[in-house]
N, C-alpha and C positions, 0 to 999 in steps of 0.2 A: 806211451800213455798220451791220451789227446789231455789237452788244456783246456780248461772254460775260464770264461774272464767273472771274476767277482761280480759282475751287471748279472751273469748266467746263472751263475750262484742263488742274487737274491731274490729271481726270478720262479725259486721251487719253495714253496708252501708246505712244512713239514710241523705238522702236532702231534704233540701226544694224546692217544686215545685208548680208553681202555674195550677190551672185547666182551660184549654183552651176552651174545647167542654166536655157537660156530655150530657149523652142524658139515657130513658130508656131502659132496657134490653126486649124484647118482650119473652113473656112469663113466663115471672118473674114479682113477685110482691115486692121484697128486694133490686133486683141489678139493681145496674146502671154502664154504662160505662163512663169511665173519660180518658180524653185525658191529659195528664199534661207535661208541659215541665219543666224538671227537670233541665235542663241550658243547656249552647252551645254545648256539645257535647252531649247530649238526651233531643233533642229539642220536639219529640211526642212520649210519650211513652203512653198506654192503660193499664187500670185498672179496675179490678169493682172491685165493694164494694156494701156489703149489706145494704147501710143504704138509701134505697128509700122512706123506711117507713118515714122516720123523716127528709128527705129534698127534696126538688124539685131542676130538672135539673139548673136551673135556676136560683136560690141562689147561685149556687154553682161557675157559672163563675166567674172569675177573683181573686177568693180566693188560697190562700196561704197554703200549710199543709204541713206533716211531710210525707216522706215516704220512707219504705223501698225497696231499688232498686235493692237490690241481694239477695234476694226472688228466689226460683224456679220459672218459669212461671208456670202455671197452665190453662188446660185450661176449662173454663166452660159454660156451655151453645153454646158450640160450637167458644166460644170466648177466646181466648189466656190473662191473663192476666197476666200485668210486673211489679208487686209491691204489694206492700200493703200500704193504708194510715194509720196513726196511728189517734185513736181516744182515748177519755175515755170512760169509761164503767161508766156509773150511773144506776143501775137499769134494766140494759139491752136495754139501751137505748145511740146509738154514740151519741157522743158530739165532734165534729171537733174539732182540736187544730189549731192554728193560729197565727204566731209568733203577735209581740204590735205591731212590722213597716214594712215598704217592706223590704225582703230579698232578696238577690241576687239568680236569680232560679240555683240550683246546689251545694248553700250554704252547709255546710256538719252540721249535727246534731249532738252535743256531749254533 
């Protein structure tokens, strides 16, 4: 396992946001696009993420998750995206994380 020094650490930008609009990717069968508002001052930011396989657009509204918001963009499939959400890895298979209560969107992760 590599090691990152604490400096590395406080270097990643992680909020809670919750997902406003997710819809499918066309032409993808992994991604989906997620619109999340991550609090007042990035109220719709755009995301995908490959986990199409293991959830519908549709579960996914109004849910809460982790994500990282100073990420490079990247753009794929012809689509710009501005984060990454965090999940678990079990088997190769995301598992969304979810705080227990409502958090305030923009909430800082630490």
């Amino acid at each position: 396992m590599n090691q990152i020094t604490y400096e590395d650490f406080q270097k990643l930008q992680i909020k809670i946001a919750t997902i406003t609009a997710a819809e499918k990717v066309d032409g993808s069968n992994k991604l989906l696009k997620l619109t999340l508002n991550c609090g007042k001052d990035d109220p719709e930011r755009v995301v995908l993420s490959g986990i199409a396989n293991h959830y519908t657009p549709e579960s996914l509204l109004k849910k809460q998750v982790p994500v990282l918001v100073n990420i490079a963009p990247r753009k794929i499939m012809g689509i710009e995206s501005n984060g990454m959400i965090l999940c678990a890895d079990e088997n190769d298979e995301p598992i969304l994380l979810y705080p227990e209560k409502y958090v305030k969107e923009g909430s800082k992760v630490r």
